[in-house]
C-alpha positions in Angstrom: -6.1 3.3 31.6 -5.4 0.1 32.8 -1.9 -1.4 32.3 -1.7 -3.4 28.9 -0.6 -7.4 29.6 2.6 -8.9 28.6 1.9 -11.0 25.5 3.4 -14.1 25.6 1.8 -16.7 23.2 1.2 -16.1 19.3 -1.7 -13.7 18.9 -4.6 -14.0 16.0 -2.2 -11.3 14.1 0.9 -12.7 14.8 -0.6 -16.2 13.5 -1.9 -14.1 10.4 1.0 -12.8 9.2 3.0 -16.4 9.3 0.1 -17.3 7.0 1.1 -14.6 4.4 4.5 -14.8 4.5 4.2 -18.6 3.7 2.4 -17.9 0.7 5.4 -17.2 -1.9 5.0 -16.1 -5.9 6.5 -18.7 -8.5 9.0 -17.1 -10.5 9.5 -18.2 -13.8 6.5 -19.0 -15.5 5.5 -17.6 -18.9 2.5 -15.6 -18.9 3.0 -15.1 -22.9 -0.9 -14.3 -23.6 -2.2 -17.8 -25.5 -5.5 -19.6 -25.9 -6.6 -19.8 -22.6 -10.2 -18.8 -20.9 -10.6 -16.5 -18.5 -10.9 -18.8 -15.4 -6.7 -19.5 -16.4 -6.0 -15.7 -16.9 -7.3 -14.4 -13.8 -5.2 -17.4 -12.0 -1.7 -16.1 -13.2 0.6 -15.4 -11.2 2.0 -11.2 -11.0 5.7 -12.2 -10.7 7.5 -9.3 -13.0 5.7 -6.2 -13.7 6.3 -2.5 -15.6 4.7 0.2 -14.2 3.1 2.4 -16.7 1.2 6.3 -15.7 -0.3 8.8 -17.0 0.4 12.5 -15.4 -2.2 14.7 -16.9 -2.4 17.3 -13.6 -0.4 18.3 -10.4 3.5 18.7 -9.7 6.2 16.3 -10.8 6.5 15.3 -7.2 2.9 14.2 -6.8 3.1 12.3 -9.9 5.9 10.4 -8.3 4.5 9.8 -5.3 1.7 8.3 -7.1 4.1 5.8 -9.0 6.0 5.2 -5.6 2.4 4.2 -4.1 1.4 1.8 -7.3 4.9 0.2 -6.8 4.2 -0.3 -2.7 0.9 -1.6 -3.9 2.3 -4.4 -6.9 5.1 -5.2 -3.8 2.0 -5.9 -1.3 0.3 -8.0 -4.1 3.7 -9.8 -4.7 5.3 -8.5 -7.6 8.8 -7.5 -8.4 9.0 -4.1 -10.1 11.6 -3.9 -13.1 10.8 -0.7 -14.4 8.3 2.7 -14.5 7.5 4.6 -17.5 5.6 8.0 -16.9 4.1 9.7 -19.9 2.7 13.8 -19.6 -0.1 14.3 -21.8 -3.1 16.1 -20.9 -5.7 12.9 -20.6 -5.3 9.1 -21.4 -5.3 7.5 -24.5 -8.6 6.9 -25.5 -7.5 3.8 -27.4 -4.5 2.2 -25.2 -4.2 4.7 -22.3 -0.8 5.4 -23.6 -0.1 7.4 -27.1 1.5 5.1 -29.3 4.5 5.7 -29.8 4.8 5.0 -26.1 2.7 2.0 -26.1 5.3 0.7 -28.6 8.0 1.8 -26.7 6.4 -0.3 -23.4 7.1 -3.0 -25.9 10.8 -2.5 -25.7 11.1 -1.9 -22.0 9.0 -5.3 -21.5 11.2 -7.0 -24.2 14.5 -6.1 -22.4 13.5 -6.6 -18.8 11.6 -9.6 -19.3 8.9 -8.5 -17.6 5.2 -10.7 -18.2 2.8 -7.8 -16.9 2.2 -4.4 -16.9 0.5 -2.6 -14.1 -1.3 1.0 -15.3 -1.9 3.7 -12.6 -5.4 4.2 -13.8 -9.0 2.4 -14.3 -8.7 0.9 -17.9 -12.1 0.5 -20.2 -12.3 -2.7 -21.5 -11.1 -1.5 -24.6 -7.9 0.6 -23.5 -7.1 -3.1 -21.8 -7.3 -5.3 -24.9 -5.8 -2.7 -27.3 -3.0 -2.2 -24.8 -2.3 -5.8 -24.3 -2.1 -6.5 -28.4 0.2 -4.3 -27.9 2.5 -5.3 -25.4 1.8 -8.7 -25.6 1.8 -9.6 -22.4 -0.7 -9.3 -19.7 -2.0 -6.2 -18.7 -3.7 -5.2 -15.5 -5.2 -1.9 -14.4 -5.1 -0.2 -10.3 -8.2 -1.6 -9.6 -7.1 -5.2 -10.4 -4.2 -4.8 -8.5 -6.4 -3.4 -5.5 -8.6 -6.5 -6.2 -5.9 -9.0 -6.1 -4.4 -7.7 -2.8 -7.9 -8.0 -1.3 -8.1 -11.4 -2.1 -5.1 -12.6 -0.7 -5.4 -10.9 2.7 -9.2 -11.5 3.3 -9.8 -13.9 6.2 -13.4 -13.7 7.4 -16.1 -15.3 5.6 -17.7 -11.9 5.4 -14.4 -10.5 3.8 -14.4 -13.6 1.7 -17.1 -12.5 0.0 -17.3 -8.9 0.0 -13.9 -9.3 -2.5 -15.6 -11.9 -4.5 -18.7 -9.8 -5.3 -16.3 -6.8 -6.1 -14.1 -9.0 -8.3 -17.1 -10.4 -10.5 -18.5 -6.7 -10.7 -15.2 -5.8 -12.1 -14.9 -8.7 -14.0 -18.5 -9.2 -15.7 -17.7 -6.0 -18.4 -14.0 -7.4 -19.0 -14.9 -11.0 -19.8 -13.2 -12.3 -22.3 -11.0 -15.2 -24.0 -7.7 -15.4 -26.6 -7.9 -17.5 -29.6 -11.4 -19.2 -29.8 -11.9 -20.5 -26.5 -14.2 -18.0 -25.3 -16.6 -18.0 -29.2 -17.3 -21.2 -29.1 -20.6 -22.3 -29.1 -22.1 -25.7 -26.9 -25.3 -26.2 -29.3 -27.1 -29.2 -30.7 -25.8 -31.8 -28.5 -23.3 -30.3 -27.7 -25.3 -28.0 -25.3 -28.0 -30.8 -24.5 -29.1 -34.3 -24.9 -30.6 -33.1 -28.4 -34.2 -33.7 -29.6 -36.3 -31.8 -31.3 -36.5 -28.2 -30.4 -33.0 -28.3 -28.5 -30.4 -27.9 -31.4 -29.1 -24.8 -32.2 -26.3 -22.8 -32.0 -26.8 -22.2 -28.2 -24.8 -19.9 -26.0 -21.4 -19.1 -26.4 -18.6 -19.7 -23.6 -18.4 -16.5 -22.9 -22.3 -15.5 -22.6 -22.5 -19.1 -20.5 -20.1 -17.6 -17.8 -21.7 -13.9 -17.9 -24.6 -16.0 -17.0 -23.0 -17.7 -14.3 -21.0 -14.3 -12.8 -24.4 -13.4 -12.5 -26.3 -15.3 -10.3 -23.2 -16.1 -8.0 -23.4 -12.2 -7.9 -27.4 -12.1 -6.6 -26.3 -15.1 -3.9 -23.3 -13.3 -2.3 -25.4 -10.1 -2.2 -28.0 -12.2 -0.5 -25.0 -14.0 1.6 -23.9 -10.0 2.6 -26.9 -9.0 3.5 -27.5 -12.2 6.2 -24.1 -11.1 7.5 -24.7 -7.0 7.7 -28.0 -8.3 10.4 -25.6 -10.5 12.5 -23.1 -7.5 12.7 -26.1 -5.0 13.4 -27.1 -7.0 16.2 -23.7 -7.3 18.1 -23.1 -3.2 17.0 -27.0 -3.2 18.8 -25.6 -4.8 21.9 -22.6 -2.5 22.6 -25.3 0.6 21.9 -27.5 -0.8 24.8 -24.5 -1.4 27.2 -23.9 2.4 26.7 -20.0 1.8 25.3 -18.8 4.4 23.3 -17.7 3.4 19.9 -14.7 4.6 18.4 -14.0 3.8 14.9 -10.1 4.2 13.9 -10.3 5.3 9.7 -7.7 5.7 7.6 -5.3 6.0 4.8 -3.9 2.7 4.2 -0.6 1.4 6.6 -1.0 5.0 8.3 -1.0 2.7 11.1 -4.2 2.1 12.3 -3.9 -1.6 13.4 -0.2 -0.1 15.7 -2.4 2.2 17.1 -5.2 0.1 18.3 -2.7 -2.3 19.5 -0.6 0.3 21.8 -4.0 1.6 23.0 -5.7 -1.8 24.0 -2.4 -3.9 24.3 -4.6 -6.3 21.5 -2.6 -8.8 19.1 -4.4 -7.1 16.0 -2.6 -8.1 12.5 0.0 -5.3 12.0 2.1 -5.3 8.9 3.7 -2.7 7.0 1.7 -3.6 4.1 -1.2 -2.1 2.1 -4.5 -3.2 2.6 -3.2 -5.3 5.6 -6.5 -5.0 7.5 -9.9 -6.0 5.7 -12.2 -7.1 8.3 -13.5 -4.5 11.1 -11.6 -5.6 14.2 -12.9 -4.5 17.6 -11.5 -4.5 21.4 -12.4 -2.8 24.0 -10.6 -0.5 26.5 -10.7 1.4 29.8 -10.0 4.6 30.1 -8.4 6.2 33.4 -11.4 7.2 34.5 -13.0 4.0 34.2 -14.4 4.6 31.1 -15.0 1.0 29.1 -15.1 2.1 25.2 -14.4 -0.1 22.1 -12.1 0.7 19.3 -13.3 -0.7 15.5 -10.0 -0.8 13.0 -11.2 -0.5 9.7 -10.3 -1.3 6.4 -8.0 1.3 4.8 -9.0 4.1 2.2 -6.4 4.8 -0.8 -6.4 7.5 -3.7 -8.8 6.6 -6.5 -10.7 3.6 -4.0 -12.3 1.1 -6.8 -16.2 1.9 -6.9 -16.9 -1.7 -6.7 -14.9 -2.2 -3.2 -16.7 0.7 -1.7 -19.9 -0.5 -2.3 -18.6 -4.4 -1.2 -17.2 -3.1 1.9 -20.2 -1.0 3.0 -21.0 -3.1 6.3 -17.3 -2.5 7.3 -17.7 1.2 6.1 -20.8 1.4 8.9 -18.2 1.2 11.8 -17.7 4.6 10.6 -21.3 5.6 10.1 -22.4 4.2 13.4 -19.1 5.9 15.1 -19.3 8.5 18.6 -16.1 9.5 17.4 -14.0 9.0 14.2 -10.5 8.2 15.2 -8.5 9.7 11.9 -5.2 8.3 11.7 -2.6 10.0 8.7 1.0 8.7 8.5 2.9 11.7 9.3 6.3 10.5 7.6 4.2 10.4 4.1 5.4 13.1 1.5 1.5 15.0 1.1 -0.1 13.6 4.1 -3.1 16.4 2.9 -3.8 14.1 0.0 -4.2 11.1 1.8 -6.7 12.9 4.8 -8.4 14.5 1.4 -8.6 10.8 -0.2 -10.3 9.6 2.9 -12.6 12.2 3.8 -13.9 12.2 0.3 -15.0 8.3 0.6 -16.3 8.7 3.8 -18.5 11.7 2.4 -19.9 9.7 0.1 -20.7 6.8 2.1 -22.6 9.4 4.8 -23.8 10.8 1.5 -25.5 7.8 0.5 -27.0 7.1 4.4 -28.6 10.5 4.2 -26.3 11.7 7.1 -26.4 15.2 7.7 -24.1 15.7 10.3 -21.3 13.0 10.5 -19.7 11.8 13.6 -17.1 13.6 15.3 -13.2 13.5 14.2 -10.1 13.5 16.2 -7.0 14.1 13.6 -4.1 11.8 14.8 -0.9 12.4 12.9 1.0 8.9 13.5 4.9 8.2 13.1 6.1 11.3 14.5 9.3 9.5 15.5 9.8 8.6 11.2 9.6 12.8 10.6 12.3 15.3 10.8 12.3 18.4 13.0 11.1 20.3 10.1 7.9 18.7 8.8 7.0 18.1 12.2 7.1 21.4 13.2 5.1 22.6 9.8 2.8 19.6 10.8 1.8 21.1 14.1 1.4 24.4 12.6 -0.6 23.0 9.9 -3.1 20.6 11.7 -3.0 22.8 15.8 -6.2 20.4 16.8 -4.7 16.7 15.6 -2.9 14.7 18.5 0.8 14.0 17.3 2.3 10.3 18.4 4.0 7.3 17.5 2.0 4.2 17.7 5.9 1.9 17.4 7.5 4.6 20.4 4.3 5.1 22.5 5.0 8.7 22.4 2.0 10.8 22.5 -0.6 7.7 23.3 -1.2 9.4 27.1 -2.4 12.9 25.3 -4.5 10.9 23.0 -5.8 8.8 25.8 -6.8 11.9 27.5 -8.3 13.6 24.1 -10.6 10.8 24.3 -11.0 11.0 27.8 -12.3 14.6 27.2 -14.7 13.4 24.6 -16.6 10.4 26.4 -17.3 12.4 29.1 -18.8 15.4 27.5 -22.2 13.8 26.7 -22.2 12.1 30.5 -24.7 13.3 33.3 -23.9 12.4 37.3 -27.2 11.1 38.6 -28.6 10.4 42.3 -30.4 6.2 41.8 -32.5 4.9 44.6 -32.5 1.4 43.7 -34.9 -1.2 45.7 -33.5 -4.2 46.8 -34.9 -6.2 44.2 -33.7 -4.5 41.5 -30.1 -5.8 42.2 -29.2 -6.4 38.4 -29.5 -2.5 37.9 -26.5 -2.2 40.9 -24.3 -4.6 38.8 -24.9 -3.1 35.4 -24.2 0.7 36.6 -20.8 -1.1 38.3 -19.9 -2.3 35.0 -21.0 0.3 32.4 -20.9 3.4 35.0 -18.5 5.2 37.1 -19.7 4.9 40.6 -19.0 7.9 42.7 -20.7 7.2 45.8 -23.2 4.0 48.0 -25.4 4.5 50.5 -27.6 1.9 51.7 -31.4 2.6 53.3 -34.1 0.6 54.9 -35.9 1.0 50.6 -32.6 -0.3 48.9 -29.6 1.2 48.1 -28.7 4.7 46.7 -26.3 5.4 44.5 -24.2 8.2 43.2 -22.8 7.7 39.3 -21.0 9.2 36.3 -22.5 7.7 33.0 -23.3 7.6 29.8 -26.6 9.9 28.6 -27.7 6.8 26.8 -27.4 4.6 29.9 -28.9 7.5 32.2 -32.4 7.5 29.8 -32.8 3.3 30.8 -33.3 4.3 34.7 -35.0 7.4 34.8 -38.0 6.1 36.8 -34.9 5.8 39.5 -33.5 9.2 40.0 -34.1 10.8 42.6 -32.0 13.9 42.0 -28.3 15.3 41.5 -28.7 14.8 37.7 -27.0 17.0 35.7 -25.1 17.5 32.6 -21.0 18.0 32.6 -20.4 18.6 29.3 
């Protein structure tokens, strides 16, 4: 591996994160639920929130930990967290996710804390959410909201820009609606038109105009994606034919993915310890000790109960992984079940290779991250636990060399050493096998040079009319 450079001037990440932290919440403004349309309600702030759950399975502790995670989660979008109310019952509410009596006694809690929204650890229907917020009378958002609202604060590239937009309307378009009359009014006669004869009527309603509307913006950003998923299958094309391995780093979210790619390329990648800090696939390349050249991909982060609509947004940054040699698996090892977050992402990669009609995903290699955040204890049941993972700390550096060479061991299992006699006028196939090959050994002849190298299979099948011998696997 070649020696990182000192960074001196503001990376693209470091730049990033000023961004964020510049852009502060307004305290104190009421979000009392009024007469406004759904444009204004989608634009309130979260400033004060309640967290409400429902623990219908699993241990006490897991039930926590999945509070703790919705708190980290409001925090990331901005919020300040009051209060947490759990409720045990064996499933939701049918009518406002809570029983209620508990529903009313949300009411108090929100009263006396002054809170002006309440975050629920679950997907709400339409209903549950309306019924819910009579009840509380305040504003009331679901996970997948939440989710949504993180990913439209921290997405940067046009392509993320509108991946979150499409996911936001999908989630949106069943959960239109307006308080008071502002959403029931109709715009007929001429009202709706310039009038005439066969033009009056009562029209369409507000809220059927902006169904309408969320509709065909939705068909021109699935257009807009689509242009954008050729450009990025091109450039993934490009590293293919230059025969550089591709190694995608997945994830639960702020196991550290963006630290790790940053202590193994010595990049300026946005770190942050934040949810959903990464959004857009982020790639920089590397060279092993051998002289290896591969890329690493960071990729968005997965979470427990990942919103349907963002999976299927996100599915050109989900190819990374699809198109991977080798799936780089980072878990935070300081997390209280680690399992459930390596179970949360498996299961969403599964069903994106599901839906590909892969067979046989890529490779993994298990990386336990933030070994120097864990006790003796639960790093010694860790190691018992997961015996093939890689153990290191992407802050300390500890444990980066043995990963290093883990990959090491993996690129050059599907290389072949090869015998070339190249003619002299064939001197761009010298200069590519310098750059995308290890060369072992020259030799130059009266017919042109031949040439001893170490490379990639893929690279090896675009000169076959030039070996001459020595070619053999070393896998």
């Amino acid at each position: 591996m070649t020696e990182s450079p000192e960074i001196t001037d503001p990376t693209t990440g470091e730049l990033q994160l000023d961004d964020r932290a510049s852009l502060q919440r307004v305290a104190g403004l009421s979000t009392e639920l009024t007469d406004v349309t759904e444009v204004e309600y989608r634009q309130l702030r979260l400033e004060r929130v309640v967290l409400v759950g429902v623990w219908t399975s699993g241990t006490a502790a897991e039930a926590q930990a999945s509070m703790s995670e919705l708190a980290a989660l409001a925090e990331t979008a901005g919020s300040q967290v009051l209060e947490a109310v759990i409720q045990r019952r064996g499933k939701p509410d049918s009518a406002t996710y809570l029983g209620s009596g508990k529903a009313a006694e949300l009411r108090e809690i929100v009263l006396a804390s002054g809170a002006d929204t309440v975050i629920c650890d679950g997907e709400l229907t339409p209903a549950q959410l309306t019924a819910l917020e009579k009840v509380v009378k305040v504003k009331v958002i679901d996970r997948t909201a939440l989710i949504l609202d993180i990913f439209a604060q921290h997405a940067t590239s046009r392509e993320g820009k509108a991946q979150v937009s499409l996911a936001q309307m999908e989630y949106m378009l069943p959960r239109l609606r307006g308080w008071g009359e502002s959403m029931s009014r109709q715009a007929g006669g001429r009202a709706g038109s310039n009038g005439g004869v066969g033009l009056r009527g009562p029209g369409e309603t507000k809220i059927e105009t902006d169904r309408r509307r969320i509709r065909e913006r939705m068909a021109k950003l699935r257009k807009e994606i689509r242009g954008m998923k050729t450009a990025r299958t091109v450039k993934r094309a490009a590293r293919r034919r230059g025969g550089v391995p591709a190694l995608t780093v997945v994830g639960y979210t702020n196991a550290g993915k963006s630290s790790l790619v940053n202590a193994m390329t010595g990049s300026g990648v946005l770190v942050q310890d934040a949810l959903f800090a990464t959004l857009d696939p982020t790639t920089r390349r590397a060279t092993l000790a051998d002289g290896h050249e591969v890329v690493f991909t960071d990729t968005v982060g997965f979470v427990r109960h990942l919103p349907t609509q963002l999976v299927e947004a996100f599915r050109s940054t989900l190819e990374e992984a699809v198109n991977a040699d080798l799936l780089i698996h980072v878990v935070d090892g300081s997390d209280a079940f680690p399992g459930k977050q390596i179970s949360a992402v498996r299961q969403v990669l599964g069903e994106v290779f599901a839906e590909d009609g892969i067979d046989a995903p890529p490779p993994e290699l298990l990386v336990i991250n933030k070994i120097d955040a864990v006790d003796a204890a639960t790093l010694t049941a860790l190691r018992g636990e997961y015996r093939d993972a890689v153990f290191v700390s992407a802050r300390t550096g500890e444990g980066i060399a043995e990963l290093f060479e883990r990959v090491t061991e993996f690129v050059e299992r599907g290389d072949v050493e090869a015998v070339l006699a190249v003619p002299f006028d064939r001197g761009e196939v010298i200069a590519r096998l310098h750059q995308s090959a290890h060369v072992l050994g020259t030799e130059h002849t009266a017919d042109g040079t031949r040439i001893r190298v170490r490379m990639p299979a893929a690279l090896a099948g675009e000169f076959t009319d030039l070996v001459v011998g020595g070619a053999a696997s070393l896998g």
